[in-house]
N, C-alpha and C positions, 0 to 999 in steps of 0.2 A: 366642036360640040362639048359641054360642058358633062362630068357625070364621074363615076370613080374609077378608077384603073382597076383591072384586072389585075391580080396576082394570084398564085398558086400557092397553093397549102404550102409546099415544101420550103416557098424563101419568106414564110410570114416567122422570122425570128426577133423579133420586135425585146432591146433592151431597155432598159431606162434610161428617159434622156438626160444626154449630156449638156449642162448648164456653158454656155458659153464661157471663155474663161475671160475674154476680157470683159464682158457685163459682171461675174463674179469679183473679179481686181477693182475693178471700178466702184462697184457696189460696197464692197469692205473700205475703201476708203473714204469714200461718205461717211459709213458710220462711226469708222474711226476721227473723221469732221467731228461731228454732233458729241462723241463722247469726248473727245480733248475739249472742243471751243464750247458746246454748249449754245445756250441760246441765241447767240450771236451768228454761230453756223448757222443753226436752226432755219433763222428767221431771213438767212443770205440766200437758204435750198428754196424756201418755202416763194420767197420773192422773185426767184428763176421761173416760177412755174405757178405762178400768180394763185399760192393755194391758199393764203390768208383771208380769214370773214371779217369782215373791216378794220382786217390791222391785227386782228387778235389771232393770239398762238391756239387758247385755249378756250374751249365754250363751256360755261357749268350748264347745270340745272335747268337756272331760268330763261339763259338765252336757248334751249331746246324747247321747252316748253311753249314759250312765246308764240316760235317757228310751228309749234304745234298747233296755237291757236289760229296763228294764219292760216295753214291749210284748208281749203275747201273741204267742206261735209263727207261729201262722196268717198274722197282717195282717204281721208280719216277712217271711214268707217270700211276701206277696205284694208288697210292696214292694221287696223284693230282684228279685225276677223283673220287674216293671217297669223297675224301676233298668236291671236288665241288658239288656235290648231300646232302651231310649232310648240307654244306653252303645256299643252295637254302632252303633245308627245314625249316633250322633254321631262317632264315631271313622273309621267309612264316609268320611262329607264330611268330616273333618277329611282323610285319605288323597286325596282328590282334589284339593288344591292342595296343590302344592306350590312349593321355592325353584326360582328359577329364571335362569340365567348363560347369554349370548349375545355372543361376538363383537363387537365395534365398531372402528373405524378405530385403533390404536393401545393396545386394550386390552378391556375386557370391561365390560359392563353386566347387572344382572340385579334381582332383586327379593328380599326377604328374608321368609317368613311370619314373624310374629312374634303371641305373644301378650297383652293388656293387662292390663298388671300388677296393680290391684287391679278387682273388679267387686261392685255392689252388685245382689243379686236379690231382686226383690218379688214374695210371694206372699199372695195375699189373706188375711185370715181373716174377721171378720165371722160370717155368719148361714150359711155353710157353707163351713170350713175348706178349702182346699183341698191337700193334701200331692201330689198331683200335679204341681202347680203351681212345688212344690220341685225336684219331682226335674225339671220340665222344664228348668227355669233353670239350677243350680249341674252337673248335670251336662254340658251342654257347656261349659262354662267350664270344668272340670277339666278333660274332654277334651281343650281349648282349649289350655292348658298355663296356664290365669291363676294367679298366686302367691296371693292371698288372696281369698278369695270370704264377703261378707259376702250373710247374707239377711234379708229386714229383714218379719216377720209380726205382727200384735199378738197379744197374748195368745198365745202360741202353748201350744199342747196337747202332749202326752207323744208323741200321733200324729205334728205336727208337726214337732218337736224329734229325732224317728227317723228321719222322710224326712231332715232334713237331713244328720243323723249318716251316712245311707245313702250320702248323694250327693254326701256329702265338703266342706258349708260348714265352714268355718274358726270362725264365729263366728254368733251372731243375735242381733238388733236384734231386740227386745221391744218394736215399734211401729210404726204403722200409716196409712197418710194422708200428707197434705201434709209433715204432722212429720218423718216416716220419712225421707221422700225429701231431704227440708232435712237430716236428721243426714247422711247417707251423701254427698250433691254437699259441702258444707261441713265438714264433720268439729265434733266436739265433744271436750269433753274425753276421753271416757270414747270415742266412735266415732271411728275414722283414716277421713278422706274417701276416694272412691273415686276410679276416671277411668269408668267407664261402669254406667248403672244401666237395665235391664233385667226385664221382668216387668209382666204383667197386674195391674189394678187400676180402682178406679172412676173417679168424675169428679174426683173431689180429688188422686187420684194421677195423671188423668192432667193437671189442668193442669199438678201441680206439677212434673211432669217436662218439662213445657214452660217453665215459669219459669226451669226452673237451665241448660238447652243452651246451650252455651258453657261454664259451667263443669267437666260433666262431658257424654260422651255419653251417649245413650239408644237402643233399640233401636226406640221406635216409640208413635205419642200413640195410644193405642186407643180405639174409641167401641164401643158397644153390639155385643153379640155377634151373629154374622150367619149362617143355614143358606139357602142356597137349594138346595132338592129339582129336577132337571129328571124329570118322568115321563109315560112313554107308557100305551096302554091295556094294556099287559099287567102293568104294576107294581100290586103290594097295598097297597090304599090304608088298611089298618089300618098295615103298615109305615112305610109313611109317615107319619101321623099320629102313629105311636109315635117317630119321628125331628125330626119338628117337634116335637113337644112335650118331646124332651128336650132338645133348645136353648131352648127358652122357658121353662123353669121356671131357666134360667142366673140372671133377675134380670127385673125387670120392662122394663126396657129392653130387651131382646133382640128382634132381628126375624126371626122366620122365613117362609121364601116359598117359592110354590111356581110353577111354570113350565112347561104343559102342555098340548098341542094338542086335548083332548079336553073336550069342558066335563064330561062325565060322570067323570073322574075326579076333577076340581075339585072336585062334586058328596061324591063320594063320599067321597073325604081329608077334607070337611067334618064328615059325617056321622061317622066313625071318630074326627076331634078331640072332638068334641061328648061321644062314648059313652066314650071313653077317660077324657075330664077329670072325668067322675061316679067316680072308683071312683082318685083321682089326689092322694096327700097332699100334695104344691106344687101345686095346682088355683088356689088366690089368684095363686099370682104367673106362673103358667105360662098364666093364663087373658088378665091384662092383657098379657102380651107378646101373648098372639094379636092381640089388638087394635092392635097396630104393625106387624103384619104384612098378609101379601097375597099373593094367586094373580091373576096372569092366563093369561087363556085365547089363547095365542096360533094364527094363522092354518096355519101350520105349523113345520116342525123349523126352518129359515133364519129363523123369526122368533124362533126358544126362543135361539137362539145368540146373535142378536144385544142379545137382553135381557140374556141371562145374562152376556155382556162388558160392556155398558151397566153391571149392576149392578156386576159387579168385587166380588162377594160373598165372606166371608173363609171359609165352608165351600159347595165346591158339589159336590153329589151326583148324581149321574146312576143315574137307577132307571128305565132301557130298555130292551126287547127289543136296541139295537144301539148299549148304554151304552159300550163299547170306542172303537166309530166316532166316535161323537156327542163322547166326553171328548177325543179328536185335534184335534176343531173349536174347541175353545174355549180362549182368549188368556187373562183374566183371573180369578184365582180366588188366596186364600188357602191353600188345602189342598184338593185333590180325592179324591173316593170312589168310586170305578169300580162299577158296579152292587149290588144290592141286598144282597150278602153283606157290600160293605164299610160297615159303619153309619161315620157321624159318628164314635160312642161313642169307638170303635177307636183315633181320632186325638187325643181326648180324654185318655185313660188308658194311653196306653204302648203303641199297638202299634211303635214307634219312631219316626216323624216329631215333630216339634215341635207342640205343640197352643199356642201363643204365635205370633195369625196377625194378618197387615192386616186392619184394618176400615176402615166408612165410604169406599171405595171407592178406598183407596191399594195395593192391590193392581197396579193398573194399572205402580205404580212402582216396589212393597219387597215382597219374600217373609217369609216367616215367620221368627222366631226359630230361629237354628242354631249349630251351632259356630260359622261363618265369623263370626257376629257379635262374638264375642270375639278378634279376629283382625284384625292391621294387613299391609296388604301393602305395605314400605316398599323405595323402588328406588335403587340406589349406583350409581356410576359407577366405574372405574378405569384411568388410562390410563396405560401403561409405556411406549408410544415415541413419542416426542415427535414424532419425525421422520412415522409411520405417521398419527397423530395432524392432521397438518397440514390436513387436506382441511375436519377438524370446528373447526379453530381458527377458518381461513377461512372458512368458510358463518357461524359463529357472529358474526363480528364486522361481515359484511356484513348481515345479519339486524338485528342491535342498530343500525346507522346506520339503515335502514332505517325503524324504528321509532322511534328519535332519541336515542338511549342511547349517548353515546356514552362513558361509562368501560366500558361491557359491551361494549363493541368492543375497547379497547384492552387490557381483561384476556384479551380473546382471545389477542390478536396479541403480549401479551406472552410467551405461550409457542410464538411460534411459532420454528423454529430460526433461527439464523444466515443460512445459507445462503436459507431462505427469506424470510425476512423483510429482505432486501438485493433479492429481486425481486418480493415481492410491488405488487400494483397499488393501491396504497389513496389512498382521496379525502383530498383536501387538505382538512387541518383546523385549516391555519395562520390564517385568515381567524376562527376561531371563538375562536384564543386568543388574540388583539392581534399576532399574528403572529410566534408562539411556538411549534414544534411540539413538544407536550406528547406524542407518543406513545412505549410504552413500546416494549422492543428494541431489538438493534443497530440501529445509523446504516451 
């Protein structure tokens, strides 16, 4: 019988997973390929794994477009409606930082939003394409204000090739894997390298995105997809069941879990997995994920919380009579679903938050893919009276002896005026130049 294992509160010590090390060795040396040979590698990866659109590395514009124009009415016009909910929310948080100028002794300081000028976005394709996945990525980076937005999927389909056209990529990278990642951090003849690469993928994508940091940014190394359900006795345990199992059929790595002070509901979500997955066309791969997953039955509500922060799970859904109260109490979580109305699915496919969240229990530290990820906050200084100015010369250059710096002392005190710098009090630092005083300013 199919359904989740029982474990007890006490051995649920869940770390973050560890990356294989031979997929990580393997994966670094692809893109060590791609960066030494270049297009020639490129196009040797891409030919292994038949991800070429008739021969071509790269799609602009108009071959997206085109692909757009093929699409049927229907799936256009629900991609556009997508588009336009993910767009609203993205522009939302884009609206809530902004630049920002403050006052200082002599002048003004402030911070400048800016946006990173090329971005690479990965979106799976494989054994179920995903065009979601498109529109989650290139559209805050447009938002964002990035100048070029490369997406990088293999084989991509007419489906594909439309979302991106929808969501305004610039170009696509016809390839998929460690290769991918190596063309866009590196650049190749035919791909302009990026500065940040962003977007879900497997275990080859995510070492390889681990391999290149430093060369370019990334948004986040993901490990297996993760739901955890919290439910009381009054939640429907077929809903549930139909909620775990539509995270577990993500891929066979995915864990879902469940968190619940009733064992008869444990019972019963069992019961509803088991009946569901007869009558279930992902049933193979939706089945081995049950099996990485788990319900405990805990003591009560003070023990559901502290699990569910323990876990730091990258979807957590609250399906409880006082699911409002209960979603208040809880610190760690990838993306939350306030009671039973709000499915997982929702956050999946566009109801506007980002569906690109923490796994493996980094939630504790990084939120989900946003606007803000395509977004530097860079800070200036400006000072116009030298005179006003004096108080931050002085603290600065007493700070820099301080610490033992002393040419950062005397670029202080080089600007500091006339007047002051004939009474300032500063330490003898003739002892330190053969008995020379080397410092800058009047005498």
């Amino acid at each position: 019988m199919s359904g989740l294992r029982r474990r007890s509160a006490s051995d649920i010590q869940r770390s973050c997973s560890q990356q294989s090390c031979e997929v990580s060795e393997r994966a670094e040396a692809i893109v060590r390929d791609i960066r030494d040979g270049g297009d020639k590698l490129l196009r040797t990866w891409c030919a292994n794994f038949r991800e070429l659109r008739d021969g071509r590395l790269l799609l602009k514009a108009d071959a997206l477009e085109a692909a757009l124009e093929r699409l049927d009415d229907e799936t256009r016009r629900l991609l556009e409606r997508t588009a336009r909910r993910i767009r609203v929310f993205a522009e939302a948080q884009r609206s809530s930082l902004n630049n920002v100028t403050i006052p200082i002794p002599g002048g003004r300081a402030g911070h400048e939003v800016t946006p990173i000028e090329n971005v690479g976005c990965y979106a799976p394709g494989g054994r179920y394409p995903l065009p979601s996945s498109v529109l989650m990525t290139v559209i805050p980076a447009r938002v964002a204000g990035c100048s070029r937005v490369c997406l990088a999927t293999p084989a991509p389909s007419d489906l594909m090739l439309a979302a991106a056209a929808i969501a305004g990529a610039d170009e696509v990278l016809c390839a998929g894997g460690a290769h991918a990642i190596g063309a866009m951090a590196y650049g190749t003849e035919t791909v302009d390298p990026v500065d940040l690469i962003v977007g879900p993928g497997n275990a080859w994508v995510t070492a390889a995105k681990r391999s290149v940091i430093g060369q370019v940014g990334i948004d986040a190394l993901a490990g297996p997809s993760e739901l955890l359900v919290i439910a009381d006795e009054q939640a429907d345990p077929e809903l549930i069941a139909a909620d775990l199992l539509a995270q577990a059929e993500h891929d066979t790595e995915a864990i879902p879990m469940l968190l619940t002070a009733w064992d008869s509901v444990a019972n019963a979500v069992n019961g509803a997995i088991e009946s569901q997955l007869q009558h279930l066309c992902t049933a193979p791969v939706a089945r081995a994920a049950i099996q990485n997953g788990f319900c405990v039955v805990c003591e009560d509500e003070e023990e559901v919380i502290r699990l569910s922060d323990r876990l730091a799970a990258e979807h957590v859904q609250v399906i409880t009579g006082n699911a409002k109260e209960l979603a208040q109490k809880l610190t760690h979580y990838g993306a939350l679903f306030i009671g039973s109305r709000s499915a997982e699915v929702l956050g999946d496919y566009g109801a506007g938050p980002n569906h690109v969240l923490p796994t493996a229990r980094t939630s504790r530290f990084s939120g989900g893919l946003s606007v803000l990820s395509y977004l530097r906050v860079r800070t200036w200084i400006a000072i116009d009276d030298s005179v006003a100015a004096e108080a931050l010369n002085r603290d600065a250059s007493r700070l820099a002896r301080l610490e033992g710096l002393e040419a950062h002392a005397r670029a202080a005190e080089c600007r500091l005026s006339q007047r002051q710098a004939a009474h300032y009090d500063r330490p003898d630092v003739t002892e330190q130049t053969g008995g020379v005083d080397q410092r800058c300013g009047p005498r």
